[in-house]
C-alpha positions, 0 to 999 in steps of 0.5 A, a space after each residue: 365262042 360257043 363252038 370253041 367251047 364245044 369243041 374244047 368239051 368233045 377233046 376232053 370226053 376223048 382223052 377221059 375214055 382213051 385214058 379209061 381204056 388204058 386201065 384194062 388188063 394186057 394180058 386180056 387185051 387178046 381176049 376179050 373174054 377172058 376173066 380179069 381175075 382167073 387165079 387159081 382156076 386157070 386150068 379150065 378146059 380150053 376152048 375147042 379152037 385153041 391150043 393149051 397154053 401157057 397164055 396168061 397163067 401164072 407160073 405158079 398155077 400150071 400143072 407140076 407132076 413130080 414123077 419117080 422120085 417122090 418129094 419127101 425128107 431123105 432121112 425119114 421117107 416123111 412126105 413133103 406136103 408143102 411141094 405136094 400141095 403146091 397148088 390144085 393141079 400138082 401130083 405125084 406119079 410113081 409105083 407103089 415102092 412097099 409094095 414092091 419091095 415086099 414082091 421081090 423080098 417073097 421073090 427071094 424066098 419063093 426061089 431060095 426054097 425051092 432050090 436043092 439046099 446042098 446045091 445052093 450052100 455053095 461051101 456046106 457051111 450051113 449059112 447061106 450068105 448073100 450080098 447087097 447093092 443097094 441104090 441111093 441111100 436117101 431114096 425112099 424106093 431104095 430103101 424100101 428095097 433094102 427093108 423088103 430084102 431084109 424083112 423076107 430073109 430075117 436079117 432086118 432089125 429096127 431103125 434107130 433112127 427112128 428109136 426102134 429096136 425090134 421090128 412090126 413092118 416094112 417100115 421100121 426096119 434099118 436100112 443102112 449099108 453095113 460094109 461087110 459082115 463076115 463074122 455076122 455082128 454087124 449092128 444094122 442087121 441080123 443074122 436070119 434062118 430059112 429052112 429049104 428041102 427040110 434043113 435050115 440054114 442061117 441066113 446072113 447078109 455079108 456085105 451091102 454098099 451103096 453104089 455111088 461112082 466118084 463124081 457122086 452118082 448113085 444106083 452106079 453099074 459100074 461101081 456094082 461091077 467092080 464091087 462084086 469082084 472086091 466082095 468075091 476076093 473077101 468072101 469067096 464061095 461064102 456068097 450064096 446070092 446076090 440082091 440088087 436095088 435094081 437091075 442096071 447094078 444087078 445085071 453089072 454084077 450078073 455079067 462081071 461074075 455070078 453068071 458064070 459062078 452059078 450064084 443066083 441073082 435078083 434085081 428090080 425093074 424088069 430092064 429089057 436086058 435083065 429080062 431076057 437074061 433070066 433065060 440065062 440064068 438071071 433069076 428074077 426082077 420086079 416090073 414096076 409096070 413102067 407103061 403104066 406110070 409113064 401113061 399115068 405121069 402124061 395122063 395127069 399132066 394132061 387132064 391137069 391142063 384141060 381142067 377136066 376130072 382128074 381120073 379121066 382116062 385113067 380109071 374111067 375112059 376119055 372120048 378115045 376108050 383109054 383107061 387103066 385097069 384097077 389092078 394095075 395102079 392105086 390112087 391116095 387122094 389124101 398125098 395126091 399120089 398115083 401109083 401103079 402096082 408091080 409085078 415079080 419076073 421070074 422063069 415062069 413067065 418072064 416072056 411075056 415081059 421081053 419088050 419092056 418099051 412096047 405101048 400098052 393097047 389099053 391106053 394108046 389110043 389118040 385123043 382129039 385135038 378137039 378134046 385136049 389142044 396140043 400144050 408144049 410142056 416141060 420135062 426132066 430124067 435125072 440121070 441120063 444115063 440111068 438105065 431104067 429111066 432111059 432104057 424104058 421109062 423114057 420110049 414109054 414117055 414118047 410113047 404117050 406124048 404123041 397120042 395125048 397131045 403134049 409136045 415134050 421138051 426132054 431134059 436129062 440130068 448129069 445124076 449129081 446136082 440139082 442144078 444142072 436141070 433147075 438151071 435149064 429152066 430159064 423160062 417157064 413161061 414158055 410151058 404150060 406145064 411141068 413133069 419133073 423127075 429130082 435128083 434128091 427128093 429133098 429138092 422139090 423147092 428148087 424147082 417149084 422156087 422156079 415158078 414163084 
């Protein structure tokens, strides 16, 4: 009897600890030591000898990077703090766009004045006229390009969505499209002056469009083609200049007409194409230093995943020597925001930016597999067929990923509905992190919605 009793005693102290056991966490059941709570702070360095991954991280505690198209309400440019502070490893990479777009205004100044005056007032009207295309009317890089042309030649007035009637900076001024604006009383814009070789001219946009195709897209090629040889049959050699958002819509005009009319024509990020077009009459862009936001957009994501000082290899050098120079990129720590700075492109030294895909020798060097385990992430273009993003942002992108360790999985949109990218991201737990490039910048939710 008394060795039934202990063997009855022996089978119940096994079935107590079997039934402890099962209290443990799964997640930690391949890791011993991991933490049974790692929150917010599962972003810590990985260890040496073992990859970064997505692992037992919450979706919604991995890196996010939001890069080109800055979260922020459509109408207003007002950032979106709530997607900007979704959690402690999300940033925004991108270019400063006022400072940009304040470059290409005094651009078109600085190349206005230093023309022969008669030459350039193609009909001796005394007005010197210049049309507009512009990209995405609810883009806040569009807009600022708008205002910066605006603001430079004197045509801009005050933004009455924003109650304004006069003008003190960048931002106050209107950037709505006007249609056209023959006899200059158009209510978004006034007439300016400028004075070149001694006489002074009034300055007057006579038309400006947002250039969107039928299925929706905006920052359209061909609708700027086809819209120049419209403008040219309502104004004729009243247009004296030509001004793009960018150089996808600035080139499609250049080649549908002002080449070979001789009308001077500007656009904005230094595209190869447009580049090499300034040798041929092309006469000027704005370099948005794309290697360095392209760095920068990996860079983040990068140090995001390993948990280490945001900066590193950025503005102090990572075990392989990479770092960016101060000149060439700002940090807001209050928006979480980085933001390389531009450069204009003009006759002057438009050689030196030819190759607009080519590395940066400064920030390519490899970094150990040790230092920063391969991590396979997430990462979308918005349009795939948007010249700038995948004519140069993208071989940018593939530039980096290698030498920083990511294996990137590249997704391009149609460049019309937000769905069509959100929808690709069916698991996000197969990544350890996120870089996402938005149609509209209203819409960080419907990704971040993703990783809840």
């Amino acid at each position: 009897m008394k060795k039934f009793l202990a063997l009855v005693l022996a089978l119940c102290m096994v079935l107590a600890l079997a039934a402890c056991g099962d209290s443990g966490s799964p997640s930690n059941s391949s890791n011993p030591s991991a933490p049974a709570d790692s929150g917010s702070n599962s972003s810590a360095a990985p260890s040496d000898s073992a990859p970064a991954s997505s692992g037992s991280v919450a979706n919604a505690d991995k890196p996010v990077i939001f890069f080109n198209r800055q979260p922020s309400n459509s109408q207003t440019g007002e950032l979106d703090m709530d997607a900007l502070t979704f959690n402690d490893k999300t940033y925004y990479v991108g270019f400063d766009a006022v400072q940009g777009a304040e470059l290409q205004g005094q651009m078109i100044v600085d190349y206005l004045q230093a023309q022969d005056p008669d030459t350039l007032d193609r009909n001796g009207d005394g007005v010197i006229g210049y049309v507009l295309c512009i990209g995405d009317i609810g883009h806040n890089d569009s807009i600022a390009r708008t205002r910066g042309a605006r603001l430079a030649l004197g045509t801009a007035v005050g933004d009455p969505n924003q109650g304004l009637t006069s003008v003190s900076g960048i931002n106050d001024v209107d950037s709505a499209p006007i249609g056209t604006n023959k006899d200059g009383s158009a209510k978004d814009v006034q007439d300016g002056s400028i004075t070149i070789g001694g006489k002074t001219f009034v300055v007057r946009e006579l038309a400006s469009k947002e250039m969107k195709n039928g299925a929706g897209a905006t920052w359209d090629a061909t609708t700027a083609g086809d819209t120049i040889n419209a403008w040219v049959g309502d104004f004729g050699d009243e247009i004296d200049v030509v001004v793009s958002n960018n150089d996808g819509m600035g080139m499609a005009v250049f080649n549908a007409w002002s080449q070979a009319a001789g009308v001077p024509t500007f656009g904005y990020d230094a595209n190869s194409d447009a580049v090499a077009a300034i040798a041929d009459g092309y006469c000027g862009t704005i370099s948005q230093n794309a290697d360095v936001q392209a760095y920068l957009t990996l860079r983040v994501l990068r140090n995001a995943l390993d948990g280490v000082d945001i900066m590193t290899g950025i503005s102090t050098p990572d075990a392989a020597g990479n770092v960016l120079d101060a000149s060439v990129f700002k940090y807001d720590d209050a928006t979480r925001c980085f933001y390389a700075l531009n450069g204009a492109v003009t006759a002057d030294n438009y050689t030196s930016y030819l190759d607009a895909t080519a590395p940066n020798p400064a920030f390519n060097n490899q970094v150990s597999e040790a230092d920063a385990p391969t991590a396979k992430v997430w990462l979308d273009i918005f349009n795939s067929t948007d010249n700038f993003l995948n004519g140069t942002y993208l071989p940018q992108l593939q530039n980096y990923d290698g030498i920083l360790n990511l294996d990137v999985e590249y997704i391009s949109g149609d460049g019309q509905t937000e769905s069509n990218i959100t929808d690709r991201l069916a698991n996000p737990d197969a990544y350890a992190g996120f870089a996402i490039n938005m149609v509209k910048t209203d819409n960080a939710a419907s990704y971040l919605n993703k990783l809840q």
